[in-house]
C-alpha positions, 0 to 999 in steps of 0.5 A: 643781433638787428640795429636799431632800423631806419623808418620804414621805406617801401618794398625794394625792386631790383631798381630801388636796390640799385639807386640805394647803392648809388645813394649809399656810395655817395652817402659814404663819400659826403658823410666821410668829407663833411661829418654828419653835421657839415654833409646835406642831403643836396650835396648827397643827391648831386653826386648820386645823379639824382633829384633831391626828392628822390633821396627822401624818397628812399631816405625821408631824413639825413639822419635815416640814411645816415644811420642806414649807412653806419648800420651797414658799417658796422655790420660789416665788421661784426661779421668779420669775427665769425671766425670766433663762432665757426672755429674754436682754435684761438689761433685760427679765430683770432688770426682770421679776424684780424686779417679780415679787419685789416682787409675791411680797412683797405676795402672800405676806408671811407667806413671807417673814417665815418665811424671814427668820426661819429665816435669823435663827436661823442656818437650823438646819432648812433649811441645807441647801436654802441650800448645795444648791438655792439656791447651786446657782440662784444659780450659775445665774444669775451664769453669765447675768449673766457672759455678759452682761458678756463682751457688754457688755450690761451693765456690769462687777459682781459678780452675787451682790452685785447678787442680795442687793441685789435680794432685800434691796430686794424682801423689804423690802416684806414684812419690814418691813410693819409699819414701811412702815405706820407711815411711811404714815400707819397704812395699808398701802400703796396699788395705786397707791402699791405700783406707783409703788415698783415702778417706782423699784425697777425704774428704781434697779436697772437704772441700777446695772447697764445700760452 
């Protein structure tokens, strides 16, 4: 499945692949402080190091950029759950996503407070990558689960459900940063601590759901 892409931009050089990730770095870092509303292309420039004009260069809108770097985000963590295509044991699958979503947490937490963010604003700007590739993936994926079931591999539920309950307890880890620090004594948490809530995440979820 293909987002919705931004305007077409010139081919890329191994050069242009580098500026973008400078632009998409500091993209992430504005869109995630100011929203899309507050964050200016002025501002996104500035902390890429480059000209203005070489942004809409790349991006010849705000809202193109923005939407290049949410497509990203969410592509992201759609291919996280290739575990549900590549295995057809609903323990493995389903253990194998959530660790990646709790990791892509860690890894990348200004992507997922942009997209919190966006969602909280009612998804003026990606609406439609919600009810396109999105419903599209989660269909998908509520087919497996539904199979599944038919085999009595795991037990009777409404896939869906179980999918927010997923995204809510992973997102968690980077939406709400701020407040696990705070709970743990100022500090962010540990490797070790990080991979003992995994593991409860992981064994809480799979007793949920396995027959």
């Amino acid at each position: 499945m293909t987002l919705t892409p931004p305007p077409q931009r010139p081919a890329r050089s191994a050069g242009r692949e580098l500026k973008e990730k400078g632009l998409f770095e500091a993209a992430r870092s504005v869109f995630a402080e100011e929203g899309f509303k507050g964050a200016t292309t002025a501002e996104i420039a500035r902390r890429a190091g480059v000209p203005k004009a070489n942004l809409h260069y790349y991006f010849p809108t705000k809202e193109a950029l923005y939407r290049a770097v949410t497509e990203e985000i969410l592509s992201d963590w759609l291919a996280a759950a290739s575990s549900f295509d590549e295995n057809d044991d609903p323990k493995q699958a389903i253990s194998t996503y959530v660790a990646a979503k709790m990791d892509l947490a860690r890894a990348d937490p200004l992507g997922s407070r942009i997209w919190a963010s966006e969602i909280l604003r009612g998804a003026p700007v990606i609406k439609d990558f919600l009810e396109t590739t999105l419903a599209e993936w989660l269909a998908s994926r509520e087919a497996i689960m539904r199979r599944w079931i038919a085999a009595g591999k795991i037990r009777s539920l409404e896939p869906r459900y179980f999918f927010y309950m997923i995204w809510a307890t992973t997102q968690h880890y980077a939406d709400f940063e701020d407040q696990i620090k705070a709970l743990n004594g100022g500090a962010p948490l540990s490797d070790e601590q990080f991979q003992k809530a995994k593991a409860q995440a992981i064994d809480t979820i799979l007793n949920g759901v396995m027959p």
